[in-house]
N, C-alpha and C positions, 0 to 999 in steps of 0.2 A: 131723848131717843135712847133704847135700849144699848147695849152692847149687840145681841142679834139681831136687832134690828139693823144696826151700822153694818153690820156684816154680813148681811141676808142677801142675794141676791135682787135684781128687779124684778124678773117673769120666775114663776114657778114652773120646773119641765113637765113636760107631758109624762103623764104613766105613775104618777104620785102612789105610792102606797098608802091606803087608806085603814083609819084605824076600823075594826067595825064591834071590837068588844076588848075591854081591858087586856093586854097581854097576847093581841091575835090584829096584825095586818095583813091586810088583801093587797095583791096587786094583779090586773088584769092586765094583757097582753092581745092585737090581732096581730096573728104571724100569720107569714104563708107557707099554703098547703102544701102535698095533703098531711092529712092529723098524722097518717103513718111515718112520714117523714120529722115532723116534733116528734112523736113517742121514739123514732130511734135517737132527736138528741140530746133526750131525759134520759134514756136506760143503757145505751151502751155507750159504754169506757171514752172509746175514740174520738165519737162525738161531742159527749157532755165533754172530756177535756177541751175542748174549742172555748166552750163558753164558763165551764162553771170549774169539775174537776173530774179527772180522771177516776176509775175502781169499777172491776168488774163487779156485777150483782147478781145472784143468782134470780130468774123472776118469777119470783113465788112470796107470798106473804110468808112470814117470820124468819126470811132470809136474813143474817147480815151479809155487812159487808163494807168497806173502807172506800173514803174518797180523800184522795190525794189533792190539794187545791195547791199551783202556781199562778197567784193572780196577777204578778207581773211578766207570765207568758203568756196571755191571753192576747196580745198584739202584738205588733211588728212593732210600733206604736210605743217604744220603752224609757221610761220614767226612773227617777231612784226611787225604791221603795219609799213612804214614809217612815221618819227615824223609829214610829213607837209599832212596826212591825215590822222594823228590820229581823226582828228575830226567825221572821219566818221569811225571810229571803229564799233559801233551798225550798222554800215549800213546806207542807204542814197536811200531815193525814188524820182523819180523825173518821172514829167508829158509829155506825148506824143499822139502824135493821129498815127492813120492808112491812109496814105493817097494811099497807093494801098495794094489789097488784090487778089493776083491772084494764088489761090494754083495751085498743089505745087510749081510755079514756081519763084512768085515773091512778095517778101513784103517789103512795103517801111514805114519808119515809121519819121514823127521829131523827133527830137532829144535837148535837150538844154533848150536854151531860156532864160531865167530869166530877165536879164538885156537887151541881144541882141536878135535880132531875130533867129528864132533856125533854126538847121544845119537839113541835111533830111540823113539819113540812108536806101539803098536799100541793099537787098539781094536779088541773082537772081540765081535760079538752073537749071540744064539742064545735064540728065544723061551724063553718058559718062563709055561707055563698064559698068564694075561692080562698079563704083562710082557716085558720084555726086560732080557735078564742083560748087564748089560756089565763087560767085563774089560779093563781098561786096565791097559798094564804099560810102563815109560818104561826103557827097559836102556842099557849104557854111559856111565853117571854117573860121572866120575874121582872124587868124592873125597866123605867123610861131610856137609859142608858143603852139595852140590850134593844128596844125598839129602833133607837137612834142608830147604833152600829147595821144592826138587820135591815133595817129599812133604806137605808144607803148601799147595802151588800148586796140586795137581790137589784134594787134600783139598777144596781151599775151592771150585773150579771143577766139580766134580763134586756140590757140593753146590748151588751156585746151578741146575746143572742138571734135578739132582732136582727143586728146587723148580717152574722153570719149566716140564717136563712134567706137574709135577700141580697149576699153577694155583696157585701159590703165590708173593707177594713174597718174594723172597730178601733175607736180611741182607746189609748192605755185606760185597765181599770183603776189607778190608781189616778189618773186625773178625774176619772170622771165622779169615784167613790170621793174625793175631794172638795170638788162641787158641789157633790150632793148632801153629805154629811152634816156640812153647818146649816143644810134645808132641814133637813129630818131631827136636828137639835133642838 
């Protein structure tokens, strides 16, 4: 038996991020409606702070604009950081532009950058009966590492999402990014 194997879990959770092309994971989501109600908690500040990260954006393609992420304030729900992101305990803002803006249906935004060239983040909705389908897909990942991190980021950001559209406490994201990490390794 492997080393991850020994430390894999039993059940895989629901909502897997799926590879669909070298350096490009998909994750699909049914949230509830309506779509206008997701697209306000993609684009405004207030909202996406609940689930992902705070920054106002102007909404228009080649806008930037900055998101602020506190992921150990996304719950009541609070955990110690883990030690190899204590450094970002106050939180950590980092730069992005808009490169589509198509309410309510579709927002793409970069992602990254620093040293590499940055990754591109879409979200795409489309009702479905009394929800909303969303399909986020984060493409241009250099390396299995950054799928592993990403893939566990949006896993766990995606699910405090869910939660908060249906009225529901979200577990710390760091328990859940925890969980999920040595799945996505």
């Amino acid at each position: 038996m492997t080393a991850a194997e020994q430390t894999a879990p039993e059940t895989i959770p629901d909502g897997m991020g799926t590879i669909v092309e070298p350096g490009t994971i998909r994750f699909e989501r049914l949230l509830p409606g309506p779509i206008e109600r997701v697209w306000a908690y993609l684009t405004e500040s207030d909202k996406r702070a609940q689930w992902l990260a705070s920054g106002e954006m102007e909404p228009r393609a080649g806008s930037a604009f900055s998101l602020h992420f506190d992921n150990s304030g996304l719950s009541p729900q609070r955990i110690p950081t883990p030690e190899r992101f204590r450094r970002y305990d106050a939180g950590i803002t980092t730069a992005h532009q808009i490169t589509r803006f198509e309410p309510p249906r579709l927002l793409a935004i970069t992602w990254g950058g620093g040293t590499e060239e940055p990754s591109e983040v879409t979200f795409e909705l489309a009702e479905e009966g009394e929800g909303v389908r969303l399909v986020l897909t984060h493409r241009r990942l250099p390396d299995a590492p950054s799928l592993t991190n990403v893939g566990a980021g949006w896993h766990s950001h995606l699910a405090i999402l869910a939660d908060k559209l249906s009225g529901r406490t979200p577990p710390s994201f760091w328990t859940l990014f925890g969980e999920l990490e040595p799945i996505y390794a």
